[in-house]
C-alpha beads as a LAMMPS data file, in Angstrom:
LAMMPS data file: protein, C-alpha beads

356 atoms
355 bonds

1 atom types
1 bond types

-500.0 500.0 xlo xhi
-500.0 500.0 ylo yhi
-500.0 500.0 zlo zhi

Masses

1 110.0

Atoms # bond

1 1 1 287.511 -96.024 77.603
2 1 1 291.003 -95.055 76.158
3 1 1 290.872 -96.854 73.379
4 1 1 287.203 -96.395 71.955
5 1 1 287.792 -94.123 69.123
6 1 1 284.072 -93.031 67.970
7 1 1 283.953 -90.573 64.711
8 1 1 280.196 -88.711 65.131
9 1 1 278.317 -87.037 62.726
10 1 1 276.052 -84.216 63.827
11 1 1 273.897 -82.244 61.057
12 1 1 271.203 -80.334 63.592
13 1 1 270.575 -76.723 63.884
14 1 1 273.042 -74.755 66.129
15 1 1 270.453 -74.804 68.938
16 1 1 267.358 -77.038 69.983
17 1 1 266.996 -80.154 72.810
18 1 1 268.577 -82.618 71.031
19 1 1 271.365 -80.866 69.555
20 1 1 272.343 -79.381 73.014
21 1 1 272.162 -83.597 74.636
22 1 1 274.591 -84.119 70.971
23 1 1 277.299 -81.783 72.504
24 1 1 276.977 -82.394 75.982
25 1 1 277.385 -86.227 75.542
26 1 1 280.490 -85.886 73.585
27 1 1 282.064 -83.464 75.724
28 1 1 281.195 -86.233 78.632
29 1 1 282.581 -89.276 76.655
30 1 1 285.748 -86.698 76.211
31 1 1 286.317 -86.862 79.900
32 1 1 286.008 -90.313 80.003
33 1 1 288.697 -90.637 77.945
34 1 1 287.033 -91.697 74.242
35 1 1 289.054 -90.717 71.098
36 1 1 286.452 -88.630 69.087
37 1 1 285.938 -86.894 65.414
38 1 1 283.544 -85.141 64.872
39 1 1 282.024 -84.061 61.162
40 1 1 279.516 -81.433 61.717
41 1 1 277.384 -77.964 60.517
42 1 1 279.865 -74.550 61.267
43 1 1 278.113 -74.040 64.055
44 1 1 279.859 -71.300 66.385
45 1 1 278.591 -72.953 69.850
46 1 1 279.924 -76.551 68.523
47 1 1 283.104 -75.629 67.567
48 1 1 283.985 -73.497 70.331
49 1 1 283.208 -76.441 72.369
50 1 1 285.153 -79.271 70.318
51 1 1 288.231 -76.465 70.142
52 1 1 288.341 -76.041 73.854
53 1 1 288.622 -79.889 74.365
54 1 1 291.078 -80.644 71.245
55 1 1 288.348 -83.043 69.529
56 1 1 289.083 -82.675 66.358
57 1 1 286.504 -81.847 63.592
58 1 1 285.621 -81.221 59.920
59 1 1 282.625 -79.160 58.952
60 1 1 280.042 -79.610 56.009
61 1 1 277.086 -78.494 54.835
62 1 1 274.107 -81.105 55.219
63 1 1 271.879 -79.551 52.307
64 1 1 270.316 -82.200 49.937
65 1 1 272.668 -81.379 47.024
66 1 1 276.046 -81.701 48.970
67 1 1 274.501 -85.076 49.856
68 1 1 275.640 -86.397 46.401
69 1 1 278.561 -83.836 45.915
70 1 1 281.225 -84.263 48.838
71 1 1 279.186 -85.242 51.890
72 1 1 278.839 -89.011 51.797
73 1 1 282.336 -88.998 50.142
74 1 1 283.973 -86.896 53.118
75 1 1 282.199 -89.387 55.691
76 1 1 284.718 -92.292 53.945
77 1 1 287.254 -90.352 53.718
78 1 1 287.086 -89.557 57.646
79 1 1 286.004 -92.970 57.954
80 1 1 289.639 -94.400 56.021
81 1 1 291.620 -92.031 58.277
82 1 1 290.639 -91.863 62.003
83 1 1 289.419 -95.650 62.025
84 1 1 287.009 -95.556 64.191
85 1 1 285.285 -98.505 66.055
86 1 1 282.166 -97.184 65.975
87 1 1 280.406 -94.174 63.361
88 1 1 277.634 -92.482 65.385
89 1 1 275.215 -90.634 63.294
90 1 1 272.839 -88.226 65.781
91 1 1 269.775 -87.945 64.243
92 1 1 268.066 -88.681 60.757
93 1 1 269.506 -85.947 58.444
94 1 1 272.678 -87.064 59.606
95 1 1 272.011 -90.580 59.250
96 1 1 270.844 -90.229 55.674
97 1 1 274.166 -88.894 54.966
98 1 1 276.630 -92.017 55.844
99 1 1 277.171 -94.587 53.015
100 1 1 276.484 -98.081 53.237
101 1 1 279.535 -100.345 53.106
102 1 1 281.871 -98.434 55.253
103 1 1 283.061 -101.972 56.930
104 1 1 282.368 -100.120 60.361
105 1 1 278.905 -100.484 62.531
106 1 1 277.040 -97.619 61.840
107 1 1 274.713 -96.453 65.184
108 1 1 271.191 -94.404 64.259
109 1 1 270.237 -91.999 67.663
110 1 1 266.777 -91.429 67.830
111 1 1 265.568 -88.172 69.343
112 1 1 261.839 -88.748 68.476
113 1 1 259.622 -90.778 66.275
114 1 1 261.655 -91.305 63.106
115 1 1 261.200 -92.585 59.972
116 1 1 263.530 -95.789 59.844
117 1 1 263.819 -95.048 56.243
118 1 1 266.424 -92.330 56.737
119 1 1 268.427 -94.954 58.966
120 1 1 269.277 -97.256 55.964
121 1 1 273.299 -97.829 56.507
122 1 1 272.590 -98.293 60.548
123 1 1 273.572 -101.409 61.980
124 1 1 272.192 -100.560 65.303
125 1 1 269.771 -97.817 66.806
126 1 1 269.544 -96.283 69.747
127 1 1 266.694 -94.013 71.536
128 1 1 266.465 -91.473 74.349
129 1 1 263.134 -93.232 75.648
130 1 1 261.786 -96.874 76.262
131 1 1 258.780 -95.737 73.815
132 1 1 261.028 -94.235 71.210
133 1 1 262.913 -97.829 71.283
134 1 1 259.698 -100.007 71.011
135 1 1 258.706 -97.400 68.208
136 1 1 262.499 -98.242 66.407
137 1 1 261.697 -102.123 67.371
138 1 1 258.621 -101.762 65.560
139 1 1 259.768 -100.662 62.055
140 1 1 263.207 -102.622 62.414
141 1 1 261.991 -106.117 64.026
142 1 1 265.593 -106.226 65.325
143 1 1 265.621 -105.227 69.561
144 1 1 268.293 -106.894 69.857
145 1 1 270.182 -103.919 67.620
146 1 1 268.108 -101.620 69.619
147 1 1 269.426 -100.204 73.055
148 1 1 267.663 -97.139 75.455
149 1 1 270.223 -94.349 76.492
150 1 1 268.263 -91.977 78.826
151 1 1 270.035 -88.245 78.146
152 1 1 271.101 -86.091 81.277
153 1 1 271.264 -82.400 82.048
154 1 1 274.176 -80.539 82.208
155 1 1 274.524 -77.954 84.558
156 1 1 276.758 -76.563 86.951
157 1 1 276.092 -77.484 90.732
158 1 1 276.855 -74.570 92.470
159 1 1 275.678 -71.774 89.882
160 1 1 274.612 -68.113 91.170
161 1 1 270.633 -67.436 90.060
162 1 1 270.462 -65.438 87.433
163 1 1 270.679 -61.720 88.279
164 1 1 266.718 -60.610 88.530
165 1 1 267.493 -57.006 87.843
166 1 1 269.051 -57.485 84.676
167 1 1 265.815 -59.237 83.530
168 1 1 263.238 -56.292 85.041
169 1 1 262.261 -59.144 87.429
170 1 1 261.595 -58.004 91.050
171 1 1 262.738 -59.258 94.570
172 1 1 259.938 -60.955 95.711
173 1 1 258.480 -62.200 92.336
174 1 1 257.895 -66.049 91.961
175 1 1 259.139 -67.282 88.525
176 1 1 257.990 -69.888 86.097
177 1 1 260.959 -70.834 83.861
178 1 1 260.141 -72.452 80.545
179 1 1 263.290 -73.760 78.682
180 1 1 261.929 -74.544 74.866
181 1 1 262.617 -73.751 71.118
182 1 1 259.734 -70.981 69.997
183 1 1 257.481 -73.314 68.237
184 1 1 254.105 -74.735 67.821
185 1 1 254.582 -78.225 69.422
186 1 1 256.003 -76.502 72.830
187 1 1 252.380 -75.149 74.104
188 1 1 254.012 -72.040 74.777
189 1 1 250.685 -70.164 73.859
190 1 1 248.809 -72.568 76.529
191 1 1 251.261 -71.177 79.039
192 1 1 250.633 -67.621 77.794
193 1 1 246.907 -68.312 78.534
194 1 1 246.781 -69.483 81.691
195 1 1 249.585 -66.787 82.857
196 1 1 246.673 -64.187 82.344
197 1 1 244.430 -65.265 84.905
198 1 1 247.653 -66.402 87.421
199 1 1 248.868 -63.550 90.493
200 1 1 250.633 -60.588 89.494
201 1 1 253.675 -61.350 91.570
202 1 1 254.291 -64.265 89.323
203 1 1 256.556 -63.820 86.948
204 1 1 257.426 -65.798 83.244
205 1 1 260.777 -66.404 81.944
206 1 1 260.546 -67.963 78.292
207 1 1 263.949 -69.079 77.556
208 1 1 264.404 -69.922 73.827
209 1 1 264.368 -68.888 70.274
210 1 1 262.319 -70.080 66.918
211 1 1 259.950 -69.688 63.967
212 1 1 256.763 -68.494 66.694
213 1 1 258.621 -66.175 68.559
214 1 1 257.149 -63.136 67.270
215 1 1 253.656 -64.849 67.507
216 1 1 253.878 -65.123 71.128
217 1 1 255.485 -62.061 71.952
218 1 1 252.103 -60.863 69.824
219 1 1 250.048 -62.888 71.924
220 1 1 252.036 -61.339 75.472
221 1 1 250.882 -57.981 74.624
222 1 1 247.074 -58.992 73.394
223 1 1 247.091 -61.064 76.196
224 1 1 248.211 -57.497 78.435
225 1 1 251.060 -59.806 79.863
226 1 1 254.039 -57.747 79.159
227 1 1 254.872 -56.195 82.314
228 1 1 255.670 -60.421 83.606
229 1 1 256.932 -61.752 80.845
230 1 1 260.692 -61.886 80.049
231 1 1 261.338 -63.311 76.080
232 1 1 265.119 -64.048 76.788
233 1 1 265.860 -65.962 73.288
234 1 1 267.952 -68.716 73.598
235 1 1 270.561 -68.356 76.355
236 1 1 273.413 -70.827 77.822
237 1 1 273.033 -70.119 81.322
238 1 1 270.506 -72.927 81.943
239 1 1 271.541 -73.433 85.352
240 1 1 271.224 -69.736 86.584
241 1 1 268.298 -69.680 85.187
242 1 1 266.984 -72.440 87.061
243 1 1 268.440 -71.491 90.267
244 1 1 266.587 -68.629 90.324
245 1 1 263.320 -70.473 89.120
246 1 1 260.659 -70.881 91.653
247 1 1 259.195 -73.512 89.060
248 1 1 260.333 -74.993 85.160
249 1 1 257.262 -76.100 82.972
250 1 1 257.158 -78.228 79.717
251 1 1 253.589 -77.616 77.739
252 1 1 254.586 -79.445 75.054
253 1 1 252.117 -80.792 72.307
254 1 1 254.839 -82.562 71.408
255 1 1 257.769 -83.942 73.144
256 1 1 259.025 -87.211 72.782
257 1 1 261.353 -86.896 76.226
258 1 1 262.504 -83.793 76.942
259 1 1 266.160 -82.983 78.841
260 1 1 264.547 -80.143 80.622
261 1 1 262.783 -82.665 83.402
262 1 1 266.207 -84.278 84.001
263 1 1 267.249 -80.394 84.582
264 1 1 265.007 -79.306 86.491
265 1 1 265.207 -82.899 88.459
266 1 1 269.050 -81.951 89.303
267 1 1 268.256 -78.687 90.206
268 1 1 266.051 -79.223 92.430
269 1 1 263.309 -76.822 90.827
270 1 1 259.770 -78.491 90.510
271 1 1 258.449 -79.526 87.382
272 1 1 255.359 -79.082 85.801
273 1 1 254.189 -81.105 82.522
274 1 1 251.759 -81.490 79.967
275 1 1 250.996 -85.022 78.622
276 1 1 253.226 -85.446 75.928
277 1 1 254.884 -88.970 75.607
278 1 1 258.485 -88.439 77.263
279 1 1 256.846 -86.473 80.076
280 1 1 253.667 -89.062 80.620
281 1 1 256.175 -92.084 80.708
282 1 1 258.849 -90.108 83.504
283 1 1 256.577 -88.448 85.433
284 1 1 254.587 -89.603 88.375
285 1 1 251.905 -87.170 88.911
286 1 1 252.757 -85.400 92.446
287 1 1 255.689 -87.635 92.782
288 1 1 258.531 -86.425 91.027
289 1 1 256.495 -83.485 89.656
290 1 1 252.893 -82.354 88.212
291 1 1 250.889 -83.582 85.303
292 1 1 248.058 -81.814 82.943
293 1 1 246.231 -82.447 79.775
294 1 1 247.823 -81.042 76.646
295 1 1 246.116 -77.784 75.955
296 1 1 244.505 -77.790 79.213
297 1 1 245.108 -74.178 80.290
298 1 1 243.301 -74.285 83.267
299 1 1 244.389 -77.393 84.241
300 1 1 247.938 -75.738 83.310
301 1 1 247.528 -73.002 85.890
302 1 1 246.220 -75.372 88.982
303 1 1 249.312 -77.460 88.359
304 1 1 251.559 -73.920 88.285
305 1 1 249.957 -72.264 91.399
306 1 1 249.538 -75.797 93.393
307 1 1 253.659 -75.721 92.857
308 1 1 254.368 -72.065 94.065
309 1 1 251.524 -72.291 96.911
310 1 1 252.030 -75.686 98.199
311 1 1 255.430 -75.861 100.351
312 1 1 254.454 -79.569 101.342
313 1 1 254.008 -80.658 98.129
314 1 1 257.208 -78.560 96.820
315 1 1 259.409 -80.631 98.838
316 1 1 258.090 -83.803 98.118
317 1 1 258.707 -83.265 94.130
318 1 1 262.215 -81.864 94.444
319 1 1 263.249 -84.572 97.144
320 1 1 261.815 -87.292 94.141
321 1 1 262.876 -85.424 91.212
322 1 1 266.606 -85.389 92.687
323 1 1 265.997 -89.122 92.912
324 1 1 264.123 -89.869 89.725
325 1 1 267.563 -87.778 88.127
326 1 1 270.127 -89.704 89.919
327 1 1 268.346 -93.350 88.823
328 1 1 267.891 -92.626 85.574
329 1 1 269.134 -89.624 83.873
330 1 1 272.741 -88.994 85.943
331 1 1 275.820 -87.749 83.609
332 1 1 277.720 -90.784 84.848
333 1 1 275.460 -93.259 83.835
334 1 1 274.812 -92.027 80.588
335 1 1 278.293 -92.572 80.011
336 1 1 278.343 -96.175 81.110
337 1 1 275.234 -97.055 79.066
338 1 1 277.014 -95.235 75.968
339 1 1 280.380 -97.292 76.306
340 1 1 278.648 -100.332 77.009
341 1 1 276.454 -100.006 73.884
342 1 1 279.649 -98.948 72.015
343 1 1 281.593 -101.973 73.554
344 1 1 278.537 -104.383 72.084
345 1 1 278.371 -102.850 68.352
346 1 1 282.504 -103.202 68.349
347 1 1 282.637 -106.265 68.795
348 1 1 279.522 -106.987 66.520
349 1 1 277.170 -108.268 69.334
350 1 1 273.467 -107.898 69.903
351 1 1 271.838 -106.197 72.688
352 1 1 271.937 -108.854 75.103
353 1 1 269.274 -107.497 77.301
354 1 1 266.758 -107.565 74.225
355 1 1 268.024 -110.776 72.519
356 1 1 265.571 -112.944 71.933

Bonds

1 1 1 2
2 1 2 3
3 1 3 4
4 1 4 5
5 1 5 6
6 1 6 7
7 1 7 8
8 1 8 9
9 1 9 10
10 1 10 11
11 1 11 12
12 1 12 13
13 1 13 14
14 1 14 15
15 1 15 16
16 1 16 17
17 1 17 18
18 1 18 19
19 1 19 20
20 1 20 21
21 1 21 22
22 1 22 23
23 1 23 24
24 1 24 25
25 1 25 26
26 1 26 27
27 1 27 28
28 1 28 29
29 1 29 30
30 1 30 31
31 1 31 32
32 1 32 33
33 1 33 34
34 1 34 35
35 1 35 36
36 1 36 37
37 1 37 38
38 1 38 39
39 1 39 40
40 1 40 41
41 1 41 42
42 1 42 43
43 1 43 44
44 1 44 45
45 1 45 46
46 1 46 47
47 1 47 48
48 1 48 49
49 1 49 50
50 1 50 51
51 1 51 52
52 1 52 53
53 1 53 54
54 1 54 55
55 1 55 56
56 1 56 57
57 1 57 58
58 1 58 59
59 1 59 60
60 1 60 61
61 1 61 62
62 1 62 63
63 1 63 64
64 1 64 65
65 1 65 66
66 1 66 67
67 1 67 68
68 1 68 69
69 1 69 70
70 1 70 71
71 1 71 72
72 1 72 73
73 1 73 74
74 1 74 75
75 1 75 76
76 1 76 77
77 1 77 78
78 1 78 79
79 1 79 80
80 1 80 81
81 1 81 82
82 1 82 83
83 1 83 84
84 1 84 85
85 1 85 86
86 1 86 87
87 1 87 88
88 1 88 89
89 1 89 90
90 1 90 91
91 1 91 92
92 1 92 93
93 1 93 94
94 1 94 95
95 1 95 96
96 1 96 97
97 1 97 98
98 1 98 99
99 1 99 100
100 1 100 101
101 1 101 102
102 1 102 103
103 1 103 104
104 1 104 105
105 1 105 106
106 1 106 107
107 1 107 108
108 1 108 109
109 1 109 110
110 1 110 111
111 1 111 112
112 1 112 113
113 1 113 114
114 1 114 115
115 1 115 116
116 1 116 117
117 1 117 118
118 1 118 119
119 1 119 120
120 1 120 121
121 1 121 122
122 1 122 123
123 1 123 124
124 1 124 125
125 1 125 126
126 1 126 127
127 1 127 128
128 1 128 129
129 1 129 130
130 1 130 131
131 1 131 132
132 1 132 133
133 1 133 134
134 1 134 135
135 1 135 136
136 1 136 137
137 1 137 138
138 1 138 139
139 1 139 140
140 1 140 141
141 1 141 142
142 1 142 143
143 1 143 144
144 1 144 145
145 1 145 146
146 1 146 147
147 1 147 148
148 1 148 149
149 1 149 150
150 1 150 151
151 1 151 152
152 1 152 153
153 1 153 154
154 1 154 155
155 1 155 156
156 1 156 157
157 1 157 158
158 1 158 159
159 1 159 160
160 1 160 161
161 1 161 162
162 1 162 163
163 1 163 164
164 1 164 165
165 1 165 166
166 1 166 167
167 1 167 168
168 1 168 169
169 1 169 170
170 1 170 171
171 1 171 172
172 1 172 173
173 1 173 174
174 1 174 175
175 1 175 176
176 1 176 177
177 1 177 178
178 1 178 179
179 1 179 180
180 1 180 181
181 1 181 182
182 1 182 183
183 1 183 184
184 1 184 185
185 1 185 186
186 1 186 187
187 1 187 188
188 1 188 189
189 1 189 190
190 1 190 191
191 1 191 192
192 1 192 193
193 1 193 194
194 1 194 195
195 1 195 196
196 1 196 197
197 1 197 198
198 1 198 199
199 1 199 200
200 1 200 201
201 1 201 202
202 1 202 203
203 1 203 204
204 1 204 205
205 1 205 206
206 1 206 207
207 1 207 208
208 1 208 209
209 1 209 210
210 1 210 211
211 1 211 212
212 1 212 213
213 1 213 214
214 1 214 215
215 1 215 216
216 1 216 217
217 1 217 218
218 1 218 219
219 1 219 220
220 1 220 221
221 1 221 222
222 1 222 223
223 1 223 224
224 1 224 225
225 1 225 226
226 1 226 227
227 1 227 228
228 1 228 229
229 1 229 230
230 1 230 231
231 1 231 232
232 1 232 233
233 1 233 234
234 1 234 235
235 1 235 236
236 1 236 237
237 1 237 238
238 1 238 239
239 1 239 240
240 1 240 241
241 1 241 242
242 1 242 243
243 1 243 244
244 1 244 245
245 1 245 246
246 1 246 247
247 1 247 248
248 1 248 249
249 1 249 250
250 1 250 251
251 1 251 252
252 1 252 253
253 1 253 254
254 1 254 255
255 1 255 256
256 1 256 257
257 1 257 258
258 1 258 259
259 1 259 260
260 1 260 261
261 1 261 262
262 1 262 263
263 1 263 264
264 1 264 265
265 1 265 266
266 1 266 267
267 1 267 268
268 1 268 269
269 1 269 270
270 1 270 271
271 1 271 272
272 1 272 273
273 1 273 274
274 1 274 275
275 1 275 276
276 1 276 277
277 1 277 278
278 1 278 279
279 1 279 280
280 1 280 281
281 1 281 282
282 1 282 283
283 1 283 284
284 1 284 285
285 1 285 286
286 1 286 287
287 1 287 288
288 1 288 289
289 1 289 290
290 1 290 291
291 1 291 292
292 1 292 293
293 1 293 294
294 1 294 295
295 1 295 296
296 1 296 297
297 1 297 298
298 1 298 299
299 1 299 300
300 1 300 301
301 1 301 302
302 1 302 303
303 1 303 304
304 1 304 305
305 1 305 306
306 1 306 307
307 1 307 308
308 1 308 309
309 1 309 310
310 1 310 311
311 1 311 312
312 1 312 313
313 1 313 314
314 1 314 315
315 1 315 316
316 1 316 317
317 1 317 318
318 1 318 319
319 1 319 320
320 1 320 321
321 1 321 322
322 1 322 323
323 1 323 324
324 1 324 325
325 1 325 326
326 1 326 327
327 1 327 328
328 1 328 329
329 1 329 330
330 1 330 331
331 1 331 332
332 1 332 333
333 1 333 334
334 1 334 335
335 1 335 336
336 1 336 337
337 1 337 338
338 1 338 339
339 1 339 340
340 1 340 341
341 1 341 342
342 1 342 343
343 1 343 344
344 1 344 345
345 1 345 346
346 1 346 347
347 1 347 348
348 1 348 349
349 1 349 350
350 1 350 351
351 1 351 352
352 1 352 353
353 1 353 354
354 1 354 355
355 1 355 356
């Protein structure tokens, strides 16, 4: 991969799902040995992460008037300078933001379900999810500029749990981890609900920071849940965390995949899932990990307490979960399916697998 030289453009918030699977899968395509820019927001956590590797980067604001002033303009510039073979833009802010023309293939990632119309210089697309792709397929009527690239977790393999004491959590407690932005479309007040009625030696860490926050932490006290559950904002000890986890949940109203399942798959922590797309297509209910409604809080908490109580049925969806990870969702063959992707939009190809 020593001679793919790939300029990215990131424009997401310094924290979030997406953003995090951004930076990891740069860092990872820096290891393999890809020549990288990167043009993105003066995020702290990003550059402290490009500047440790030597990837060099520019930073810019992605607001709607630099859009016309220098943005587009500095994206040719970088463009004209580094050559790169390929210009991936992560996400549709970003995407909106490269100029048409550039005489480079231009790659759209897809997160979720966007609007193609902020994809307009993209040559090719590419989504986290088999659903997310038929949704770009839909709106493009080009698969064969489409290809799936399933994100992965990264997390160190040998981490120490997290220290309980430091987070008023006791010995013998059982934890539920959740691992989720503060917001509406994660179900974290479903969670909060069927907490109430759960044991007292189980225990709630909500990992994660946004706009609800002080809603829920509202909700913990009217709820009389404070003395079990930990708000510990956003934090970048994932895999402690989940080390120490006796189970990691995803609620979401919302959640088009999700990098937390492949987490908690490596781990080896079960999972527990509401409905939401990415979850309903990866998960096989008391397989590789538990299933409920969305907004089923009762059906929330059987799922929860049928993980803690059942040591049968723990086994069996950490012994699949390790599997589902290392089939779909491993670090290495995210990498592969990246450079082979890359490869095909060098050289101008289509998608061979989704060629008509």
């Amino acid at each position: 991969m020593s001679d793919l030289r790939l300029l990215h453009i990131i424009a997401g918030a310094a924290h979030g799902g997406a953003e995090t699977f951004c930076l990891d899968a740069i860092c990872a395509l820096h290891d393999a040995g890809a020549k990288q820019f990167v043009i993105c927001r003066p995020h702290d956590n990003y550059i402290k992460a490009l500047e440790a590797r030597g990837i060099p980067y520019k930073t810019m604001s992605f607001s709607r008037l630099n859009r016309f002033l220098r943005g587009s303009a500095m994206i040719r510039e970088t463009v004209a300078a580094f050559k790169p073979d390929v210009v991936h833009a992560w996400m549709g802010r970003a995407s909106s933001f490269v100029p048409k023309g550039l005489g480079v293939p231009v790659l759209g990632w897809f997160g979720g379900y966007y609007d193609l119309k902020r994809f307009q210089a993209c040559d090719y697309y590419m989504g986290v999810t088999r659903d997310i792709v038929r949704h770009i397929d839909a709106q493009s009527g080009k698969p064969e500029k489409s290809f799936v690239v399933h994100t992965f977790g990264t997390l160190e393999k040998d981490a120490k749990p997290a220290d309980r004491a430091s987070l008023e959590t006791p010995d013998d407690a059982r934890i539920v981890l959740l691992l989720s932005r503060m917001h509406q479309k994660k179900g974290v007040d479903t969670l909060l609900n069927a907490a109430k009625t759960m044991p007292e030696d189980v225990y709630f860490w909500l990992a994660g920071d946004g706009p609800e926050i002080d809603d829920y932490k509202a909700l913990c006290t009217q709820l009389g849940l404070d003395g079990r559950v930990r708000f510990l904002g956003w934090r970048d000890d994932r895999s402690a965390l989940l080390q120490a986890a006796d189970v990691c949940t995803l609620p979401s109203r919302y959640e088009p995949f999700g990098t937390v399942m492949a987490e908690a798959w490596f781990a080896g922590v079960p999972l527990v899932a509401a409905k939401a797309a990415g979850p309903k297509a990866y998960v096989e209910h008391g397989v590789n990990g538990l299933l409920c409604e969305i907004d089923d809080v009762e059906g929330l908490r059987t799922c929860l307490m049928d993980s803690l109580d059942d040591a049968a049925l723990r086994e069996t969806l950490i012994a699949n979960g390790h599997l589902t990870c290392e089939t779909l969702f491993s670090r290495d063959g995210t990498v592969k399916a990246l450079y082979d992707a890359y490869e095909t939009m060098r050289q101008g190809g289509k998608n061979a697998a989704r060629a008509a």
